[in-house]
N, C-alpha and C positions, 0 to 999 in steps of 0.2 A: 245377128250381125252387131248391134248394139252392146250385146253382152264382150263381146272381141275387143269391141275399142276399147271399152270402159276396161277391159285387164289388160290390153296394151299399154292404154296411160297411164295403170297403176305400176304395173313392172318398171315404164320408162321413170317413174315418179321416184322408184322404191332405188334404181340404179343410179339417178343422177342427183340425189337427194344426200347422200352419206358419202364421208371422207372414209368412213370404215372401211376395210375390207377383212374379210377372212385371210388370217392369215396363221403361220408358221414358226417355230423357233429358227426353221432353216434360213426360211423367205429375210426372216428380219434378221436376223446374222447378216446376209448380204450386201442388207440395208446401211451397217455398222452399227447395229446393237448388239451388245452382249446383257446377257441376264446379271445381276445384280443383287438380285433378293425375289427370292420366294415366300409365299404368303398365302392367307385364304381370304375372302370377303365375308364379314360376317352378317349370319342372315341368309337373306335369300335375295339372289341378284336375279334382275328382270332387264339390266341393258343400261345403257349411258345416255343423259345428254347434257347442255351445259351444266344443266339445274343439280345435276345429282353429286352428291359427295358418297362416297364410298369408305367404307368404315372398315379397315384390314385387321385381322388376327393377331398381326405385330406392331398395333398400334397409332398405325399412320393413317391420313386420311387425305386420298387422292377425287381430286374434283378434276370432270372431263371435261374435255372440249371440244370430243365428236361426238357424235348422236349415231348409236344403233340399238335395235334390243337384241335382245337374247330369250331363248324360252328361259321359263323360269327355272333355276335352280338353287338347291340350298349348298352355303359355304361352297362355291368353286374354289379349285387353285389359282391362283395367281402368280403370274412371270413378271415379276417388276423387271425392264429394261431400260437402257441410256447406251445413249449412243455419244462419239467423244466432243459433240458441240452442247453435253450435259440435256439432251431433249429426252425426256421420259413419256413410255410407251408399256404399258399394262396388257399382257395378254390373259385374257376370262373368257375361257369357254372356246380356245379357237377364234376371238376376236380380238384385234389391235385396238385399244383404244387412247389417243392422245388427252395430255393434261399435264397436270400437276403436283405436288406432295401441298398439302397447307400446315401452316405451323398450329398445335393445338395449344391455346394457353394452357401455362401449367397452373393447378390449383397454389395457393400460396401454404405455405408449410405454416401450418398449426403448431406453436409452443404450448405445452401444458404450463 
């Protein structure tokens, strides 16, 4: 009986814990997202949460602002989205996750 609660309050814990959900290109089409850029994560992605920045194939580097994981995989695709009040939305792995792009400093150009 004990063992019942205890995976009840983690299920309840594990559902009302994340802004994520699994989602779709359909679902978030509906949404008014349209895709934007495609891309890969480089590396090996394990999930989001504030803390992570995320290092893309084409250079850019998006930090989230919802918390989910993910099993682990190497280089997934990535579905960059924005929807028309400019709010971006990353899908990796079958999951939505909200944030940001950050600007990288650029190195200063070296004259010989």
């Amino acid at each position: 009986m004990k063992a019942v609660i205890i995976f009840i309050a983690v299920l309840l814990m594990m559902t009302t814990s994340g802004v994520v959900f699994s989602a779709d290109l359909k679902s978030l089409a509906t949404e008014g997202y349209e895709v934007i850029e495609t891309t890969n994560v480089v590396g090996q992605f394990k999930g989001c949460d504030a803390t992570t920045a995320l290092t893309f194939t084409n250079g850019k580097v998006f930090v989230c602002s919802t918390y989910a994981y993910s099993f682990a995989i190497f280089m997934p695709d990535v579905y960059v989205l924005q929807n028309q009040k400019k709010e971006i939305k990353v899908l990796i792995n079958g999951i939505a996750y909200s944030g940001s792009f950050i600007e990288q400093k650029k190195k200063p150009s070296q004259f010989p």
